[in-house]
N, C-alpha and C positions, 0 to 999 in steps of 0.2 A: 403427531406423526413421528415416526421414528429415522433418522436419517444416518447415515453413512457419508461422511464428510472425506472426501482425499485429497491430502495436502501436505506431503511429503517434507515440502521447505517452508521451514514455519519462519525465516528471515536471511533477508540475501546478506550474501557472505561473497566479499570482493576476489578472494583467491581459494582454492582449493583446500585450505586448513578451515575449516571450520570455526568460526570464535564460540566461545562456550560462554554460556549466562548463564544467571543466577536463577532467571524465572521466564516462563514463556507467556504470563499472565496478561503481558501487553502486547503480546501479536496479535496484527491482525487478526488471522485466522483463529485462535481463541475468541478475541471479540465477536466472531459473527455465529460460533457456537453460542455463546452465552446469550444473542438474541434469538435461540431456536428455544434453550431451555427457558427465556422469559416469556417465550408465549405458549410456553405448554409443551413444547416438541420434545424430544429423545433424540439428543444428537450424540455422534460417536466420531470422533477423531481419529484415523488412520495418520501415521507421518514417520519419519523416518527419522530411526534413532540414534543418528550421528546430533541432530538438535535438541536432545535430552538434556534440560538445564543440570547443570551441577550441585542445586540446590533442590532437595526431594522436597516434593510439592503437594499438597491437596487439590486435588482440582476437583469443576461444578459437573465433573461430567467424563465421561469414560473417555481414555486416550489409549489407541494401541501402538505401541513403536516397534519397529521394524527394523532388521537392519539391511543395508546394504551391500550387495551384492556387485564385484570386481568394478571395483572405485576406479581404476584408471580407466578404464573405458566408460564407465556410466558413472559420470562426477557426482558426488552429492551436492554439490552447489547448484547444478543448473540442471542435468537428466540421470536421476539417482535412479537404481533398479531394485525396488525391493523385496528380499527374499519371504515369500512364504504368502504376497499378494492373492497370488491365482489359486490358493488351497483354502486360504482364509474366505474370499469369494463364492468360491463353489460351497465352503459350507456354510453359510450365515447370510447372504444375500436375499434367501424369504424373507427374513430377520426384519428387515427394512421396508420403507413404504418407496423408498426413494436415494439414489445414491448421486453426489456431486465430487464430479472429478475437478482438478484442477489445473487447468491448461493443453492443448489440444497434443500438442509435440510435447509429452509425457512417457513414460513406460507405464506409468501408475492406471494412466489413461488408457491406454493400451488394453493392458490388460484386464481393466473397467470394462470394455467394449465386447473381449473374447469371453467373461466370464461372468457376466451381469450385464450384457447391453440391452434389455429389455428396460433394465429398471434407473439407467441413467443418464446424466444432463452433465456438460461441460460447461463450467463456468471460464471465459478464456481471457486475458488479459492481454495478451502480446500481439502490436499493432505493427509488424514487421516480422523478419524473418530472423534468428538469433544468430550470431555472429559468429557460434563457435565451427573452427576451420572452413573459415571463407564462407560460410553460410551456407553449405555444401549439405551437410542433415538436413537442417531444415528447409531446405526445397525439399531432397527428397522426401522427408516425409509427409509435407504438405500435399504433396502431388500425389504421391503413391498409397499411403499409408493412408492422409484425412480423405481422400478422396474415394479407398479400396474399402475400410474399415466405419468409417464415421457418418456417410453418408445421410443413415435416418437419426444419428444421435443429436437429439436438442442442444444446440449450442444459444449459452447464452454471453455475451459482450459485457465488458467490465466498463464500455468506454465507445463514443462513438469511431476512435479511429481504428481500436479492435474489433472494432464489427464490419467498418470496408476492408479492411483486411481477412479477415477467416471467411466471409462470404463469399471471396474468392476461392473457397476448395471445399467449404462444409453448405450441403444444402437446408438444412432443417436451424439455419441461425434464427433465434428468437425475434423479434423488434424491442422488447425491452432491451434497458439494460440496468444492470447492479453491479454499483462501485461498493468498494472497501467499506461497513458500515462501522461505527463506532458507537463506543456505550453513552450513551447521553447522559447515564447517571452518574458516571466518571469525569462527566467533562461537560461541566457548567457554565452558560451563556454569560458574558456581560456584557452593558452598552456602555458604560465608562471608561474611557479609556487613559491612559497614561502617558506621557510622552517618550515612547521608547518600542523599538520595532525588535524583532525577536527573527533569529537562526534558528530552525530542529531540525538537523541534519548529521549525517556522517561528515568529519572532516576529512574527506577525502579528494581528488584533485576532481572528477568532474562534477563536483560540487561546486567548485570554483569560490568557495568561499575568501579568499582573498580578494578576489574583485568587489564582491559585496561590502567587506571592509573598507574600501577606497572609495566608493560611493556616496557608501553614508558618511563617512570622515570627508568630503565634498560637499555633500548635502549641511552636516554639520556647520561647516565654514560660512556658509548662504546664508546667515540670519536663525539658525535654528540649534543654537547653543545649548539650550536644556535637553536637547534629546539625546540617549541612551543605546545601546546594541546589546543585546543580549543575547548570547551565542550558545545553544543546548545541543550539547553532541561531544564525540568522541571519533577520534581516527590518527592515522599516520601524518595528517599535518598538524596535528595539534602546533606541537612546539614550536613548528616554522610559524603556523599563524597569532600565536603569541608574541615570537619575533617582531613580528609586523608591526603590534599595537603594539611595542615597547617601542623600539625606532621610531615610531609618530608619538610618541609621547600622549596615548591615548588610553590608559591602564585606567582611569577616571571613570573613562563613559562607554569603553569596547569589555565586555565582562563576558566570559568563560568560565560555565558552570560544571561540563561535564555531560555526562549521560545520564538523566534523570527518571524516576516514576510518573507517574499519571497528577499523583497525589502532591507532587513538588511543581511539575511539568506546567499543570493546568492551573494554575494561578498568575504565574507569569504568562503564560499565553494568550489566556482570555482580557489581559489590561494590554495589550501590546495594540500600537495602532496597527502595525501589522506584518505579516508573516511577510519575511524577504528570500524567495527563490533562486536560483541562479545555475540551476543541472544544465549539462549539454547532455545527458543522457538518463531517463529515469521514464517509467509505465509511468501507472498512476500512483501517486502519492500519500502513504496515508500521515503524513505528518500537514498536507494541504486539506484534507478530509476532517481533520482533529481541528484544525485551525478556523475553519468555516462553522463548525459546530460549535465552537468556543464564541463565536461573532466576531470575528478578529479577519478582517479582509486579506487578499493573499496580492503579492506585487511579485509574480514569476515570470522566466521565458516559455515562450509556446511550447520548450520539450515535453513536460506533463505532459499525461493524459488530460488530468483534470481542468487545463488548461480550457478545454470547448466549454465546457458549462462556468466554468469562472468568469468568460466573455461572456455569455448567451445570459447568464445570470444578473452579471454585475455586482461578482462579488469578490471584487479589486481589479487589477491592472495585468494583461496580460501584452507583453513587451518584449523584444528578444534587443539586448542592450538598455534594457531601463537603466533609469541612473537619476540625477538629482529631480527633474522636471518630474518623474514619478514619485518619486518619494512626497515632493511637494504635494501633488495631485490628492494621492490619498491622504495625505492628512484634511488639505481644504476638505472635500469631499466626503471627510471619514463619516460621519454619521448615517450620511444614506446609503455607505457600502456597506457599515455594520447591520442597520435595520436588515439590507437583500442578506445578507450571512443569516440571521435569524428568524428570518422566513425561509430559507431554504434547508433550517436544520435537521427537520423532521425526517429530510429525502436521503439524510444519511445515517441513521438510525440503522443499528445493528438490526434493529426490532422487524421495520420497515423491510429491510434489504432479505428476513428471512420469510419472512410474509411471501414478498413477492417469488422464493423460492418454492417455495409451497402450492401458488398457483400454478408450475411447471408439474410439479411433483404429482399432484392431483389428479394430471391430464396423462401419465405413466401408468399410475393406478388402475 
């Protein structure tokens, strides 16, 4: 099948400047093209090309970029408007077996709906209403807009708290749902593990990664001397949180690597007892998605999304203030929470997650 993918922001970006990378090769949304093109499909990429890496790339599959249309009013960060959408639509839309938009409170979506809504499905991720000026859009759109415009368009939920959420304005919400998939071939299971729990996160403040540091530097003091922190990311606290582990005199065992590849990334992660959480604010996660696939259990607060099936799974500790007694926990316990991480690999499979798109897609046709 040939599909049409919309998906404007190919990676969240904290303020209004855009960061600019080298490759897009590890976003999400690349990864869930490349599971359309591993089972045969024609996938196409629409996004918007303020997120154009600054390293010219080959890619496995067609990407068109777009640009955006008066930035101060329609941010590229969060509701980008992109120029040349509805013309590119109206002409190329036979083209496709099937088109996925990406998020209901879109413009991209929007115009999905006025100029192909015969042939499209909402994939929607946001289990609330978005915060920008007091959350005053997104009511109205939810009310006026998903309720005027979207009524028969298939929406399908990333998550189950994004599905009580948009069922409240969209009637055609799916019952499945499909999370963030990821390349299994990229990211290698192990059941051995090491003594050392791992960070992949932006350093940024509601990450709250300083508290994480204080925990396990608590958890360390408790009899568990050999164990290790390993902290993968990059942001505006870096330097403060280096501060931190210089002041406790923990430069030893608290290590700061950076912002790493798939290929660096995924070696460390998959020996790691396991993935330490700590958002007061974040969807679903795809660095908790990489990490269950790797077989490496997750010890986060309820904010994830991913959090309902991490419980319902048992595949780690979900806790709002975890601290040393959890850290404890999943270690005792770590074998049987790696085994559930690797039985539930499969469910997160780029492969998988376009499969189950294709059974929406099918029923369009």
């Amino acid at each position: 099948m040939k599909v049409l993918i919309m998906n404007p922001i190919l990676y969240t970006s904290e303020t209004d400047e855009i960061p600019k990378v080298k490759s897009i090769k590890d976003t999400m949304i690349y990864t869930l093209c490349r599971g359309f093109l591993k089972n045969g499909d024609t996938p196409v990429l629409l996004a918007a090309d303020c997120y154009r890496p600054t390293k010219q790339e080959v890619y496995d599959f067609e990407i068109i970029w777009m640009p955006c249309k008066w930035k101060k009013l329609f941010k590229p960060r969060c509701l980008p408007l992109l120029w040349g959408a509805a013309k590119y639509l109206r002409e190329h839309k036979r083209e496709f077996d099937y088109i996925i938009s990406s998020e209901v409170f879109s413009m991209l979506t929007l115009t999905g709906v006025l100029f192909a809504g015969e042939k499209l499905m909402i994939w929607h991720e946001l289990g609330a209403h978005n915060n920008m000026l007091h959350k005053l859009p997104s009511i109205l759109w939810y009310n006026l807009v998903a309720r005027s415009f979207m009524r028969k368009i298939p929406v399908i939920p990333r998550s189950s708290r994004a599905e009580t959420f948009i069922q409240k304005y969209c009637n055609c919400v799916k019952p499945m749902k499909i999370d963030h998939g990821v390349d299994l071939e990229k990211i290698a299971c192990r059941r051995e593990k090491d003594d050392y729990f791992v960070v992949v996160s932006q350093l940024i403040e509601r990450k709250h990664i300083d508290e994480i540091i204080d925990r396990f530097l608590a958890f360390r003091s408790r009899g568990a001397e050999n164990y290790r922190l390993f902290i993968v990311g990059d942001g505006n606290l870096r330097e403060k949180l280096e501060q931190q582990v210089r002041e406790a005199d923990a430069e030893a065992y608290v290590q700061f690597s950076g912002k790493l590849g798939h290929d660096k990334l995924v070696p460390i992660l998959n020996r790691a007892r396991a993935l330490l959480v700590n958002t007061t604010k974040d969807n679903s996660m795809v660095s908790i998605v990489e990490s269950i696939a790797a077989g490496t259990p997750v010890v986060t607060t309820t904010v994830p999304f991913n959090a309902d099936y991490i419980r319902q799974a048992s595949l780690g500790i979900v806790k709002d203030g975890w601290g040393v007694e959890e850290l404890r926990q999943i270690c005792d316990r770590n074998e049987q929470y790696v085994n559930n991480c690797i039985l539930y690999r499969e469910k997160l499979s780029n492969c998988y997650c376009a499969k189950a798109f294709n059974e929406v897609g099918r029923a369009l046709g």
